[in-house]
VEXMIKE-636806 format. One record per residue (C-alpha): chain; residue number from 1; residue in one letter; x, z, y. Coordinates in steps of 0.2 Angstrom, whole numbers. Layout:
N
   ch     i   aa      px      pz      py
    A   NUM    a       X       Z       Y
...
This chain:
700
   ch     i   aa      px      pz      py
    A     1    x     917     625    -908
    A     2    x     910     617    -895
    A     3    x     903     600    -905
    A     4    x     893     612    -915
    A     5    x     886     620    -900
    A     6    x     880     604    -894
    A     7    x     873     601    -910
    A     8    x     864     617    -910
    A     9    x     856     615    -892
    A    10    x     847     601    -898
    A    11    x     844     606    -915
    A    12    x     833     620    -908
    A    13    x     825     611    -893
    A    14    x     816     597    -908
    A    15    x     813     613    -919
    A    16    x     804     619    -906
    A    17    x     796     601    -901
    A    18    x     791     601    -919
    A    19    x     783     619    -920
    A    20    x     773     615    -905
    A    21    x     768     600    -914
    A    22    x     762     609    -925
    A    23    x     752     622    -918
    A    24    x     746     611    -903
    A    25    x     734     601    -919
    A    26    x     723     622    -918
    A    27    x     708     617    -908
    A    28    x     696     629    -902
    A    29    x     680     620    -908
    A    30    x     670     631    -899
    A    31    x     674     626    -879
    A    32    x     669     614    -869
    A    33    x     681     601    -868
    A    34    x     671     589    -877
    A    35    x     657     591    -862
    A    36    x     668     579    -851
    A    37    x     665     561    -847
    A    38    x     677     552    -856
    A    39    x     693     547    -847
    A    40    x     693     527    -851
    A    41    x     678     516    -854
    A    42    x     676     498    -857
    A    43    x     663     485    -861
    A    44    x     667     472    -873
    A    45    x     673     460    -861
    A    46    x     671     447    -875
    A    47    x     651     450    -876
    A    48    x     651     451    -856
    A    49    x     657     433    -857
    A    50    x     647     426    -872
    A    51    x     630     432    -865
    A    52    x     635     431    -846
    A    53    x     647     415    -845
    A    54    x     645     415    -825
    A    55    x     648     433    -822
    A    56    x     662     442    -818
    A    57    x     671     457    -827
    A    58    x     679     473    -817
    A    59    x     686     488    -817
    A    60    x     685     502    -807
    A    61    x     694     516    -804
    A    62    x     681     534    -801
    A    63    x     683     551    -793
    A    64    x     666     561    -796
    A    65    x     660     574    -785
    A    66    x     663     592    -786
    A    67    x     648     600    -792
    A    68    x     649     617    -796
    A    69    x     631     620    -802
    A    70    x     635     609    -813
    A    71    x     643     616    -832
    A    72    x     651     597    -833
    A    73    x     661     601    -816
    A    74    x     666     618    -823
    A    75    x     673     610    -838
    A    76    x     682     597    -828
    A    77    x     689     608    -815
    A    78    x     697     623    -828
    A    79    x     705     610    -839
    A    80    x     712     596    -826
    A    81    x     721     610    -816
    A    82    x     734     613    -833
    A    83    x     747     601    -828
    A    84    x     747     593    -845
    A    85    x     731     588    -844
    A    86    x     725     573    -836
    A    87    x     712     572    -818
    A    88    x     696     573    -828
    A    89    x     688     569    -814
    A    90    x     696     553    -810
    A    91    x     688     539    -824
    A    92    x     692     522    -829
    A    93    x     678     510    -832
    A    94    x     676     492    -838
    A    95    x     661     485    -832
    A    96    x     650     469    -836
    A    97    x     646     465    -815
    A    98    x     630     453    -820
    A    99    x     622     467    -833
    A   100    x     627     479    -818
    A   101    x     616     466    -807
    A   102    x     602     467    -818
    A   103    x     601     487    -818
    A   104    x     601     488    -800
    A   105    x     586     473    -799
    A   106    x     576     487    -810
    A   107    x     580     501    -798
    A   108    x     569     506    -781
    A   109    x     577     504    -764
    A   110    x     577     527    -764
    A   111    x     585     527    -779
    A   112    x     598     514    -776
    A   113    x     602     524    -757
    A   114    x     605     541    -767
    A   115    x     618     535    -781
    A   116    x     628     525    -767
    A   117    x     640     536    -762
    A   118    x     656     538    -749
    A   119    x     677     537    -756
    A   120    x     681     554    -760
    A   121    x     700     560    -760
    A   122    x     707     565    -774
    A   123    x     729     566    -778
    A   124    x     737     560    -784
    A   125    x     727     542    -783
    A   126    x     735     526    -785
    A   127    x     726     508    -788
    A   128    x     737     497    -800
    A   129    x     734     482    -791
    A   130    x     739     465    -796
    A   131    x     749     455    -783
    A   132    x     744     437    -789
    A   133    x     728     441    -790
    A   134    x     723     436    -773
    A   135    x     706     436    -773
    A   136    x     704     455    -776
    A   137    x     699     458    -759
    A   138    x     684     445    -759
    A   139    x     677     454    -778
    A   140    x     678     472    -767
    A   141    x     667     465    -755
    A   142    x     655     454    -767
    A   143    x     655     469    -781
    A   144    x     661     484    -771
    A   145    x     644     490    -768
    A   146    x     635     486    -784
    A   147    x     648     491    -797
    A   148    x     649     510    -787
    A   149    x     628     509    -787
    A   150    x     632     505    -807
    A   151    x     645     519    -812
    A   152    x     634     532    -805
    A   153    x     617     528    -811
    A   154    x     627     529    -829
    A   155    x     637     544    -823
    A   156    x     619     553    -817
    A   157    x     611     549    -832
    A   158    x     621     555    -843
    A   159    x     633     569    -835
    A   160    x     620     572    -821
    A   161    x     635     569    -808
    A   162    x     640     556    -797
    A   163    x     656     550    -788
    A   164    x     664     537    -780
    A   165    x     668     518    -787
    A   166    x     686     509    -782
    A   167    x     688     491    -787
    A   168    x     705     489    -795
    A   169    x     703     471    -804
    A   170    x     691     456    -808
    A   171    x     690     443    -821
    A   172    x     680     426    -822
    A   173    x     678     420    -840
    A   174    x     691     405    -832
    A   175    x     704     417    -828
    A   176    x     704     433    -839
    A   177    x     718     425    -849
    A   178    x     736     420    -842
    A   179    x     739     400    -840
    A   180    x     756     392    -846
    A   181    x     768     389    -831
    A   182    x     786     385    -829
    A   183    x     791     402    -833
    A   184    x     784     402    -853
    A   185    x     791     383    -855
    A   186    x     809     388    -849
    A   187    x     807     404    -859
    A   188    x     804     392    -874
    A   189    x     819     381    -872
    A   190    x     830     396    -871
    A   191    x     824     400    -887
    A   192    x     825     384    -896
    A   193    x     842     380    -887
    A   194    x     849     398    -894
    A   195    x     842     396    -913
    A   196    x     850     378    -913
    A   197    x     868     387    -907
    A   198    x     867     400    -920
    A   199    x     862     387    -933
    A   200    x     874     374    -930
    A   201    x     888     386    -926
    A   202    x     886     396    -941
    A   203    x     885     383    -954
    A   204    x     902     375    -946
    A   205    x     907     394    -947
    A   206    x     905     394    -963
    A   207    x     907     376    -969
    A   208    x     929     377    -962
    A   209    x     931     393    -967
    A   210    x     944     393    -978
    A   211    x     943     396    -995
    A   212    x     949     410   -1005
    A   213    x     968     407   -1011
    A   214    x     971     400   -1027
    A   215    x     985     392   -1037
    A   216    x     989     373   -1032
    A   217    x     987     359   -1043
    A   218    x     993     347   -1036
    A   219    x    1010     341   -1035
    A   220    x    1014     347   -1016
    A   221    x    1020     330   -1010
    A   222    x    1021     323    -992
    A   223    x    1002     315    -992
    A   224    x     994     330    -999
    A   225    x    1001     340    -987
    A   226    x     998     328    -973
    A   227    x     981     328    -978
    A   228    x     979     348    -977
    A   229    x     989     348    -960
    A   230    x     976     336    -953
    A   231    x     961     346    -961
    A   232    x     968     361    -951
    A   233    x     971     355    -937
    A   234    x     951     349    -938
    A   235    x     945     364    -943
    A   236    x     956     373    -931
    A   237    x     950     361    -916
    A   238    x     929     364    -922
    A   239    x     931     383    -924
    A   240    x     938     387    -907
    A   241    x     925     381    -897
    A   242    x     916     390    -885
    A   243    x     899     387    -892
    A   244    x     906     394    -909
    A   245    x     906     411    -904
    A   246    x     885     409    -909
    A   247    x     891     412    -926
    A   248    x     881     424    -936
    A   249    x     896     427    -944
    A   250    x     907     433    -929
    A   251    x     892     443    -922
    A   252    x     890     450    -936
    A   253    x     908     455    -940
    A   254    x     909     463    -923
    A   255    x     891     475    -928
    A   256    x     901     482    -944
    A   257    x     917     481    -941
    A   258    x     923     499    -945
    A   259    x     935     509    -930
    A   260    x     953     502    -933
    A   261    x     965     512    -919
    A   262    x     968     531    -919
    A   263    x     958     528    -899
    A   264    x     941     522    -909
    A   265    x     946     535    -924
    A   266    x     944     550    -913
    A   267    x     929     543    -903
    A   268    x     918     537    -919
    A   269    x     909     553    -922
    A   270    x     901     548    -903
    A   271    x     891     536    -913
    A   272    x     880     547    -921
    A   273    x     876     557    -904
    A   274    x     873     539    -896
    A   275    x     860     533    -911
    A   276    x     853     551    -912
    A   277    x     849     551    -892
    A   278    x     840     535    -894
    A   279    x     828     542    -910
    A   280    x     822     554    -898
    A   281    x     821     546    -882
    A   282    x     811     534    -894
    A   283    x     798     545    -900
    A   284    x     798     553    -884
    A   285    x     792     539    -875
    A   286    x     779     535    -891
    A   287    x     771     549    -883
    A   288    x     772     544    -867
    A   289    x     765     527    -870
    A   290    x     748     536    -878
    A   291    x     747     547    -863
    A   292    x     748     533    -851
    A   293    x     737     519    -860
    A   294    x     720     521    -863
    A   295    x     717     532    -879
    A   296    x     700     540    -882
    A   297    x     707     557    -889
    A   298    x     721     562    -877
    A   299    x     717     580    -880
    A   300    x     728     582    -894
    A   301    x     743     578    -881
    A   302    x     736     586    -867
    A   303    x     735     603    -879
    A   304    x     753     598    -887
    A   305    x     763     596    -870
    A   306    x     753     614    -864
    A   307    x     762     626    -876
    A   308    x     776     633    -868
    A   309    x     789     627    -881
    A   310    x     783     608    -877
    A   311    x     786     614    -857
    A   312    x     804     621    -861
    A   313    x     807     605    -872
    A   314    x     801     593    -858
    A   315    x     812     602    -846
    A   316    x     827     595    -856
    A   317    x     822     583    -866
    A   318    x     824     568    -850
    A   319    x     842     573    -849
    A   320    x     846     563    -867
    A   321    x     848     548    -853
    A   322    x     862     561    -846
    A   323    x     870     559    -862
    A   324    x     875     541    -862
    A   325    x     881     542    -845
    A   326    x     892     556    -852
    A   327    x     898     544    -866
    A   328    x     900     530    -854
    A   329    x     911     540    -841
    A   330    x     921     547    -858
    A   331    x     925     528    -864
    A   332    x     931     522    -847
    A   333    x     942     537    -844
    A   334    x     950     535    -860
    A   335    x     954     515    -863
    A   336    x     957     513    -846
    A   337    x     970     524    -848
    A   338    x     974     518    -865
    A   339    x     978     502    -856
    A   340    x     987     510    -841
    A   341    x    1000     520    -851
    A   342    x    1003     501    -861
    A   343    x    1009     495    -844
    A   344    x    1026     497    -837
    A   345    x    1017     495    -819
    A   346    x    1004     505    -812
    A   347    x     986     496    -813
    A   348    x     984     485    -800
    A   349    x     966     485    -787
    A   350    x     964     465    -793
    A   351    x     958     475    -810
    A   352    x     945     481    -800
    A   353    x     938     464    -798
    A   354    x     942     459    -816
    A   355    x     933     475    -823
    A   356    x     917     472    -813
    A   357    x     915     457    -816
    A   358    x     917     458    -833
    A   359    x     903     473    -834
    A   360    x     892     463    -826
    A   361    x     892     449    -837
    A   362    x     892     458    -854
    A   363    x     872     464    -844
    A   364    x     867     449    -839
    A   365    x     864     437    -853
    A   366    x     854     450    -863
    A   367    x     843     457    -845
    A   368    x     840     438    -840
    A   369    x     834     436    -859
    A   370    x     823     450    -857
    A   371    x     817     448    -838
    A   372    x     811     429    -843
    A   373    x     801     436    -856
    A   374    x     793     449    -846
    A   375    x     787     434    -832
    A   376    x     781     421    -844
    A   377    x     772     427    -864
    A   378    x     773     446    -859
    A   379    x     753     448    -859
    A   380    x     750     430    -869
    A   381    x     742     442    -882
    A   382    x     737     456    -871
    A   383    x     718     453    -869
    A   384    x     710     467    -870
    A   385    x     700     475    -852
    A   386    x     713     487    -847
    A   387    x     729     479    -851
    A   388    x     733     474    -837
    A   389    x     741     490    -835
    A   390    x     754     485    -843
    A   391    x     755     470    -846
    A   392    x     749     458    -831
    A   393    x     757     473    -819
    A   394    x     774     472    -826
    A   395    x     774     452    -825
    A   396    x     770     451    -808
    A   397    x     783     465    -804
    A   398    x     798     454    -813
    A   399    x     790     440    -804
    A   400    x     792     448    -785
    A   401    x     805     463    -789
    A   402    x     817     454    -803
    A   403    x     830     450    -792
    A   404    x     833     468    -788
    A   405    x     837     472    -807
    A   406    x     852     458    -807
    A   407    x     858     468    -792
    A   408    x     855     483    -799
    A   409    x     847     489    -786
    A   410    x     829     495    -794
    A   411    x     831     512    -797
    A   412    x     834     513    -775
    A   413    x     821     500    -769
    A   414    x     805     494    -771
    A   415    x     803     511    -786
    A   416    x     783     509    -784
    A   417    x     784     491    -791
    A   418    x     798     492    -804
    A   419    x     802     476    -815
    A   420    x     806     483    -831
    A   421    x     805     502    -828
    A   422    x     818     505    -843
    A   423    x     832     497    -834
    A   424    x     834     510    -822
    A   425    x     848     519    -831
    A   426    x     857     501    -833
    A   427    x     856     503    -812
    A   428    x     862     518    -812
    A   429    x     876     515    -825
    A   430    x     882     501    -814
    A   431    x     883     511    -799
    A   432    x     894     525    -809
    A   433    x     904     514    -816
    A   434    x     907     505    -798
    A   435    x     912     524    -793
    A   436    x     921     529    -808
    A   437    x     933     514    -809
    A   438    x     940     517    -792
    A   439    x     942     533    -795
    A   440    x     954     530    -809
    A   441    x     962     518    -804
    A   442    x     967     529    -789
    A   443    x     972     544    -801
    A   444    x     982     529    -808
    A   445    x     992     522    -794
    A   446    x     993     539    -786
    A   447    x     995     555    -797
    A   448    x     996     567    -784
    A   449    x     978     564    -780
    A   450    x     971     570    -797
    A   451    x     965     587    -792
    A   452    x     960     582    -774
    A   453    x     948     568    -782
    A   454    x     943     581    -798
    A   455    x     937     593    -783
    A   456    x     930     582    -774
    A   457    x     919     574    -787
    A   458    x     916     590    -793
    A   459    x     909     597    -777
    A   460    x     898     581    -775
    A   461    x     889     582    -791
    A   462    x     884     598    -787
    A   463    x     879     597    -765
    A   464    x     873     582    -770
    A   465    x     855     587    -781
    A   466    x     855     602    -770
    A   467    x     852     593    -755
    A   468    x     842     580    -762
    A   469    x     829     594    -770
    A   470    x     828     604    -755
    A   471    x     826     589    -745
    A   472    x     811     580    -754
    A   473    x     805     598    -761
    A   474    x     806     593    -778
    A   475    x     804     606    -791
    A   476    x     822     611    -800
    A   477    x     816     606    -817
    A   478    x     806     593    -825
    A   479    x     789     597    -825
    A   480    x     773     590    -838
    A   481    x     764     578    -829
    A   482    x     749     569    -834
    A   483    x     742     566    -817
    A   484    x     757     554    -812
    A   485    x     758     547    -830
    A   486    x     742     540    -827
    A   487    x     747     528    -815
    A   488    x     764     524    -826
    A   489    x     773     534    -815
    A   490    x     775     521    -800
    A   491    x     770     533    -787
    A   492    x     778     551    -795
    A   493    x     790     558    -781
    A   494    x     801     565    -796
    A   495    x     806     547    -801
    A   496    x     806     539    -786
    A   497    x     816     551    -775
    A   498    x     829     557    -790
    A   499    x     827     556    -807
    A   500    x     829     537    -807
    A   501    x     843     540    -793
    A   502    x     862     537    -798
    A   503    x     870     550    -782
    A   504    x     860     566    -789
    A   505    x     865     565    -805
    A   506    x     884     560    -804
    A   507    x     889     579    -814
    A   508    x     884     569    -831
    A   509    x     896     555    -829
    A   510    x     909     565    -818
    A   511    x     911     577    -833
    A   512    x     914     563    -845
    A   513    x     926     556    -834
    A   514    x     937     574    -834
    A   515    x     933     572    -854
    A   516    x     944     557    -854
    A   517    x     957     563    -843
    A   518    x     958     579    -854
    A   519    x     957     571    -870
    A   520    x     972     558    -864
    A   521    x     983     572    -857
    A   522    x     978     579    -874
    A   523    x     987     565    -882
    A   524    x    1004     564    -872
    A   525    x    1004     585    -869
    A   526    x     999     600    -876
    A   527    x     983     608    -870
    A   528    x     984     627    -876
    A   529    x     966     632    -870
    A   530    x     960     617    -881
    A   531    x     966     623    -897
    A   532    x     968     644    -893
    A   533    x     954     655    -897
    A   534    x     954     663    -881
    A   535    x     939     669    -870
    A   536    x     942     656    -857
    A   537    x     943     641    -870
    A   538    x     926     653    -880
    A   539    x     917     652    -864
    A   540    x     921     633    -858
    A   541    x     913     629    -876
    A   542    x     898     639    -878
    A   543    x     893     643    -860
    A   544    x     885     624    -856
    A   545    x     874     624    -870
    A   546    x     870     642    -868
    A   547    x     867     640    -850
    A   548    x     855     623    -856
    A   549    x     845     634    -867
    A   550    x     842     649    -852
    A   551    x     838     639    -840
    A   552    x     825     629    -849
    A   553    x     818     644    -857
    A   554    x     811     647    -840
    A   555    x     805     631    -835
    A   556    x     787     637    -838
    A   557    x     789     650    -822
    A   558    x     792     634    -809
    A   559    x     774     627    -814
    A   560    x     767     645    -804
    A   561    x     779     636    -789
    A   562    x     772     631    -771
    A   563    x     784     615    -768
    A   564    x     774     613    -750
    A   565    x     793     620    -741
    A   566    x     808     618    -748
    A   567    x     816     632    -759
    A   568    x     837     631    -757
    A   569    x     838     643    -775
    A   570    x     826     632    -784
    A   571    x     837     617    -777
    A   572    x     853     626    -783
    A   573    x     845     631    -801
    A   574    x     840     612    -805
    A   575    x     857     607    -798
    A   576    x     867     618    -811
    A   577    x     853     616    -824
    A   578    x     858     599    -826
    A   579    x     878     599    -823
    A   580    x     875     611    -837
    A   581    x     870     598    -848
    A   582    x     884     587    -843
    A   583    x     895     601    -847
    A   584    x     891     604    -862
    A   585    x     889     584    -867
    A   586    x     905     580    -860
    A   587    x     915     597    -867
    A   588    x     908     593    -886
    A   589    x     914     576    -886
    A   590    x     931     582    -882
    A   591    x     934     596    -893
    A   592    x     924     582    -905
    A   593    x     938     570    -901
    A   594    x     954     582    -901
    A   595    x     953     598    -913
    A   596    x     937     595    -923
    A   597    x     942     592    -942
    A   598    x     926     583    -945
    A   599    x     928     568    -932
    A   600    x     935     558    -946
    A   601    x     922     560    -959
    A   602    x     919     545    -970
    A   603    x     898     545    -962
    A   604    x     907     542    -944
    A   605    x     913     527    -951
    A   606    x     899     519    -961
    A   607    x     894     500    -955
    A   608    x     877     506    -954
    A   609    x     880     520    -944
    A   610    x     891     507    -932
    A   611    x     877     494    -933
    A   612    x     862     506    -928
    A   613    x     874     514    -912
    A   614    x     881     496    -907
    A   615    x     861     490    -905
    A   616    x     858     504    -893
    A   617    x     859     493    -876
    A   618    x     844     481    -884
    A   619    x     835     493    -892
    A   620    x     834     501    -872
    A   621    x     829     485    -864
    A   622    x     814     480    -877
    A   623    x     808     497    -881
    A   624    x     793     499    -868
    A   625    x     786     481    -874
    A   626    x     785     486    -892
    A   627    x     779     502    -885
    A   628    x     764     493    -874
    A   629    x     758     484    -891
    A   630    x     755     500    -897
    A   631    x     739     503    -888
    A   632    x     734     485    -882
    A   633    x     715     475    -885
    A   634    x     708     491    -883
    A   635    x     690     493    -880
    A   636    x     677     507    -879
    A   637    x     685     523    -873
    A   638    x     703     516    -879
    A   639    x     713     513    -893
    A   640    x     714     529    -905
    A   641    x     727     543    -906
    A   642    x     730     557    -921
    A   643    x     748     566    -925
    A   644    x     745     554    -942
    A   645    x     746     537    -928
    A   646    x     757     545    -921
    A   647    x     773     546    -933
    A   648    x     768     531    -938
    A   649    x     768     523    -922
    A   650    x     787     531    -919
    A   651    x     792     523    -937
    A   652    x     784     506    -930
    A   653    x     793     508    -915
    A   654    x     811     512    -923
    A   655    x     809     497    -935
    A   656    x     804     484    -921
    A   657    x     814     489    -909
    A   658    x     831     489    -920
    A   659    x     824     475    -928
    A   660    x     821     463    -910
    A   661    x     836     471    -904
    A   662    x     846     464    -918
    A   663    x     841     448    -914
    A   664    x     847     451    -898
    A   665    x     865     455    -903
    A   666    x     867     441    -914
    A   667    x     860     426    -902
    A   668    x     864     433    -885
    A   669    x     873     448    -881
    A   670    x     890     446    -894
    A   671    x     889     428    -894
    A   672    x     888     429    -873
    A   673    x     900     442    -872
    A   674    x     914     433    -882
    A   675    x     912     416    -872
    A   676    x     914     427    -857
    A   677    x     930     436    -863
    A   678    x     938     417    -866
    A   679    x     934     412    -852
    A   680    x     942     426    -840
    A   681    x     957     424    -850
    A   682    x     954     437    -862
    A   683    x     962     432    -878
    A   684    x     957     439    -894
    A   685    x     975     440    -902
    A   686    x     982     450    -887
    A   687    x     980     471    -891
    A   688    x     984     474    -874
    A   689    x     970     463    -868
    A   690    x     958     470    -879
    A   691    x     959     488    -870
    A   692    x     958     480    -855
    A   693    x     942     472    -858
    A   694    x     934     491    -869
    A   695    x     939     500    -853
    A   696    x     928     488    -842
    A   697    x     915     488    -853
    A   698    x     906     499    -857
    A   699    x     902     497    -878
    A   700    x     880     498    -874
């Protein structure tokens, strides 16, 4: 079957994640990694302001010099040209600028002219620059000269080197920690405003519900049964309104509540791959925040993501995103459908409007949450020299860029200063679903146009990478790249100019759309090459997953590739290599839904299961804050790393992230969502209404 096939592709592809893990912790103790300068170095920027209250605190970015005498140089230039290595010869440091000042006073005039050098070029290079920090360009000119003089005198000593110092930020002991503003005291209010709704709402929830029923003792006359007429009517006039939809117990009700129609029946197995896909992409990205952040002993990753199983893995492992466009093109097909056949008119274009808009607001209230935490305590506990990375970066991005994400427009514009990186996919979701909805509504009102649309989508998802690789010469597989993770991946052409783009990767959500069309024809007619055991219905079901597997097997060949001129077979290979995982995403949720036995296991249907899927949408939007805490306050050559820290760091991140996004659920996102449903008309009682509102919602 083709659900096991699925399963299989990605059983092997973490076996083979897990085996590299493994034998990436063998180090050749006797090489000369260990000769290079380290990659991150800070002062305590505490002691710089004790002893020095008056003097400032910087960091500069440094590209040494090519030396080739030199056995340092040799070290630096064999290991920084493996592409999951980091720029060795591009360092971090954190420097005290008034000991700097004193170092230099002890120096002669000669010796001062020697260690000052000229900007060398070095790529890629980017400068994390902080937009509300103004006074960047005055601290180049007061410390520019002095903190270069600095790096390489320490540099010379030591490595018997030299390079070039570019300023990237400046703190006075007044300003290296963030001021309260409007932004933290709005942010506040929201919070105390949200936990007096829950609260109140919840103990009125529970204080008119209805007790159990029990025999009467009284005598059933006319007062006592005025009496509970006007209780009811009290009760009844307190529960339904608005504001009680904050209670706990509705929003929890919803998180548990086990799949009731045949529809959700069929579809619940979809939970598991939803709350698998987000395990990974978890400790995928723990990964990722290590190599980004400043960690002393990045060798261990650098080593891991060399092995050529961690290279095929990395080909496909950025795709697990694919996957919950694929499920979210499935659930529209199939209860907008639902609600179409329910009709005894075709579906209107004013349901157009109604579905957008109610998409958009089942978003907002949870992103607006989440972007007015970004602008006002993100970094309140951030303090440590290189932090601001992360943390002051990001704020000022939400600050400038916001606006862009309750458009949805960030994964398009303005890529290089990206306000919550994470959302892209929520961009790009929203743009599919403004795609996808049309189109089925037109299938809808006009049958004929089935299979002319079908093709046509079908030819765009494929034209579409293909032009867009050939176009920016982009390599037809995801490549290991430490170099642009460095500089958080603002500046990597992959991201920018198609990974995070929704038009090059339509196939994903275009094959979960024919899913839904398949799986509802499925329901009204016979299929016979669903259910026959024939080579077309064998291959339709294990060719996408085999084809995954091929294609990612070679993914190691394209890092020997020239991308200077575009290549039109590379563009073709990364343009089936990722319909292919479409395919096979969107062929095993329909044979999953339709033929599979096992769909309607009892584990399928386990409130826990349903609680852990249902939290996906928060646990995306706070997962690369709990993910920066990981490696912040860190001093020295960085916060440490070891395959030990490191599974703990993934079960830290698991827990907090479900855990925050919990609290999300409960005082935002359902509570928001069922105020939103009432007041667009949407009534709880009516079925009908219901798949209306699951078919223009996508369930995150």
């Amino acid at each position: 079957m083709a659900l096991p096939a699925v399963a299989l592709t990605r059983v092997i592809l973490v076996l083979n994640f897990l085996v590299a893990n493994i034998s990436g912790r063998i180090v050749n103790a006797t090489d000369d990694y260990e000769l290079m300068p380290a990659l991150f170095h800070y002062e305590n920027v505490t002691e710089c302001f004790e002893k020095y209250p008056a003097s400032a605190y910087c960091v500069v970015k440094t590209v040494l010099k090519p030396e080739e005498s030199s056995d340092v140089w040799r070290a630096i230039a064999q290991y920084s040209k493996n592409p999951s290595y980091h720029d060795h010869s591009l360092l971090d440091r954190g420097l005290c600028v008034e000991r700097c000042v004193r170092l230099l006073d002890g120096l002669s005039s000669s010796v001062k002219a020697t260690l000052e050098t000229e900007p060398i070029t070095v790529k890629p290079y980017h400068l994390l620059s902080i937009p509300s920090e103004t006074g960047l360009p005055k601290y180049r000119t007061q410390y520019g000269r002095i903190l270069n003089i600095c790096v390489n005198h320490r540099i010379k000593q030591r490595y018997n080197l030299s390079g070039h110092s570019e300023l990237e930020r400046c703190v006075t002991a007044a300003t290296q920690h963030p001021s309260i503003d409007a932004y933290h005291v709005l942010f506040l209010s929201l919070i105390a405003t949200l936990c007096g709704l829950v609260g109140y709402a919840s103990y009125l929830e529970w204080r008119h519900t209805p007790p159990p029923p029990s025999p009467s003792l009284d005598n059933n006359n006319e007062t006592s049964a005025t009496t509970k007429a006007n209780r009811a009517g009290r009760s009844t006039t307190i529960t339904n309104a608005l504001w009680m939809e904050f209670a706990l117990q509705r929003s929890w009700s919803q998180l548990v509540t086990p799949p009731r129609t045949k529809l959700q029946r069929d579809f619940a197995f979809v939970e598991i791959f939803r709350m698998l896909s987000v395990f990974i992409i978890l400790a995928i990205h723990v990964s990722m925040a290590y190599v980004a952040a400043p960690t002393a002993n990045m060798r261990p990753l650098e080593e891991f993501y060399g092995l050529p199983l961690s290279l095929i893995a990395v080909s496909v492992f950025p795709f697990q995103v694919h996957t919950f466009f694929t499920i979210s093109g499935v659930m529209l097909a199939v209860h907008f459908l639902e609600f179409a056949s329910s009709r005894a008119t075709r579906v209107g274009w004013s349901f157009l409007w109604k579905g957008v808009v109610m998409r958009y607001v089942r978003i907002f209230p949870v992103l607006f949450v989440v972007w007015l935490y970004q602008v006002s305590w993100l970094d309140w506990f951030a303090r440590g020299p290189g932090d601001y990375r992360y943390f002051a970066l990001e704020r000022d991005n939400c600050r400038t860029n916001g606006w862009l994400n309750f458009l949805f427009l960030n994964n398009y514009f303005k890529a290089s200063s990206m306000c919550m990186q994470q959302s892209w996919h929520l961009a790009a979701d929203f743009q599919f679903f403004l795609a996808g909805l049309p189109l089925l509504i037109l299938i809808n009102r006009h049958p004929r146009l089935l299979w002319p649309l079908v093709t046509t989508a079908s030819i765009f998802s494929i034209a579409a990478p293909i032009v867009n690789l050939y176009h920016h010469k982009l390599p037809g597989v995801i490549l290991a790249n430490f170099k642009q993770l460095r500089f958080i991946f603002y500046v990597h052409p992959v991201l920018t100019n198609d990974y995070m783009l929704s038009h090059p990767h339509t196939c994903s959500y275009f094959s979960g759309l024919f899913a839904g069309l398949a799986y509802h024809r499925y329901r009204t007619t016979s299929i016979p090459w669903l259910s026959s055991d024939t080579t077309s219905s064998r291959l339709l079901k294990w060719l996408p997953p085999a084809m995954v597997l091929l294609q990612a097997a070679a993914s190691p060949l394209f890092y020997a590739l020239d991308y200077s001129e575009p290549m039109l077979w590379n563009a073709v290979y990364g343009a089936v290599h990722r319909c292919c995982w479409g395919a096979m995403c969107a062929v095993g949720i329909l044979y999953g839904a339709t033929v599979w036995q096992g769909r309607h296991s009892w584990i399928h249907f386990h409130p826990a299961l349903q609680l852990l899927s249902r939290l996906s949408f928060g646990v995306f939007m706070v997962q690369f804050n709990v993910l920066k805490s990981l490696t912040q306050n860190a001093f020295g050559n960085g916060t440490g790393f070891s395959w030990k820290i490191f599974f703990e760091a993934v079960l830290y991140t698991w827990i907090v992230c479900y855990g925050v996004a919990l609290l999300l659920a409960l005082m935002v996102e359902l509570p928001a969502a069922a105020i939103f449903k009432r007041l667009l008309g949407t009534r709880k009682s009516s079925q009908t209404d219901k798949t209306e509102q699951q078919c223009a919602i996508k369930k995150e």
